[in-house]
C-alpha positions, 0 to 999 in steps of 0.5 A, a space after each residue: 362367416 358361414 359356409 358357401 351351402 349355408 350362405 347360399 341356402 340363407 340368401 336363396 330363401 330369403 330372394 327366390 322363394 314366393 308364397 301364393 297361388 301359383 302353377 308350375 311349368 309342369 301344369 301342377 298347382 303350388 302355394 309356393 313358387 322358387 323364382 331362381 332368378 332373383 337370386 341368381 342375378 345377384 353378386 353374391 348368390 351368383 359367386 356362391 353358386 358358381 363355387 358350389 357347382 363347381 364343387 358338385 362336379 369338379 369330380 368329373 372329366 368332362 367338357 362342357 355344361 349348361 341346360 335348357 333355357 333361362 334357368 341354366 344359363 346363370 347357373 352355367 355362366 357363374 360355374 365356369 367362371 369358377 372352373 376358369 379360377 380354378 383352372 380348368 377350361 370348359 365350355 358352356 351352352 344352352 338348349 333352346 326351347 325351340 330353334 329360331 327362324 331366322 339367323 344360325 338356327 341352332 337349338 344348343 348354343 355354345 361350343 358342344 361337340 359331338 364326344 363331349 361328356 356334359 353336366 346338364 344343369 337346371 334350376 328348379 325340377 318338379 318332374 325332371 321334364 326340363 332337364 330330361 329334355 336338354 339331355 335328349 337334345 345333347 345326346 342327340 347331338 352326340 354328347 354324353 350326359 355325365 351328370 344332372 345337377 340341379 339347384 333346388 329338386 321340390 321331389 315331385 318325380 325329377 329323380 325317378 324321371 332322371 333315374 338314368 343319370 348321375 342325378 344331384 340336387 344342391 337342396 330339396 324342398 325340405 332345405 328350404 324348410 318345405 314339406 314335399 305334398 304341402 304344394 297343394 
């Protein structure tokens, strides 16, 4: 049986990455789009996932993990479930995109304290924009980012944007067999 990375990358690929005319959050263009969410959502690729964030971090003390919304929360949900195996206790949230009118008002859902040190999580970055955005917020509420870990980084820019942060990519574009400047 391959390798966690290697089975991951196999089944991400073949689930998550779409060819067409698409445009990213980021406004730009693509002939291709990661739609991170079928493959997240599966068994197996959300047991994988959780193995290889865990292994992306385990490293670190820290506290809690998660990012903005929708793409952390798969991504945080399977990590703690391997923290929890391997036994270590941690909490997970999630930053909205914008806070609700009506019940607790929260923008960071979950358990985050101020002192915290956290790893913010995010599925595909082009400019970083997302994951910069769930670190202001954290670090607002007086968390300490400790790491950025992200599934797929298409290395339009997230790095230099994340450039104060511990950032690690799981792939880039060129894992999944993309040339960066082919978007177009």
């Amino acid at each position: 049986m391959p390798d966690d990375r290697s089975r991951f990358l196999e089944l991400f690929k073949s689930r998550a990455v779409l060819f067409g005319d698409f445009t990213l959050s980021s406004g730009q263009k693509s002939r291709f789009y990661i739609n991170s969410k079928l493959a997240l959502f599966h068994s197996e690729c959300a047991w994988l996932l959780g193995r290889l964030i865990y292994a992306a971090t385990a490293d670190l003390e820290f506290d809690a993990l998660g990012g903005m919304e929708v793409g952390a929360i798969p991504m945080a949900t399977a990590a703690l479930a391997c923290f929890h195996e391997h036994g270590r206790k941690l909490e997970g949230f999630f930053v909205r995109k914008q806070v609700k009118d009506h019940g607790s008002r929260f923008l960071i859902e979950g358990v985050l304290k101020a002192g915290d040190r956290v790893v913010i999580l995010d599925d595909v970055l082009t400019t970083g924009a997302s994951a910069l955005r769930a670190a202001e917020v954290v670090e607002a509420a007086g968390a300490k980012v400790s790491r950025v870990v992200c599934l797929v980084d298409r290395l339009q820019g997230a790095a230099e944007a994340l450039h104060k942060y511990d950032f690690r990519p799981l792939y880039t574009l060129r894992d999944l067999g993309i040339e960066p400047g082919t978007a177009a």
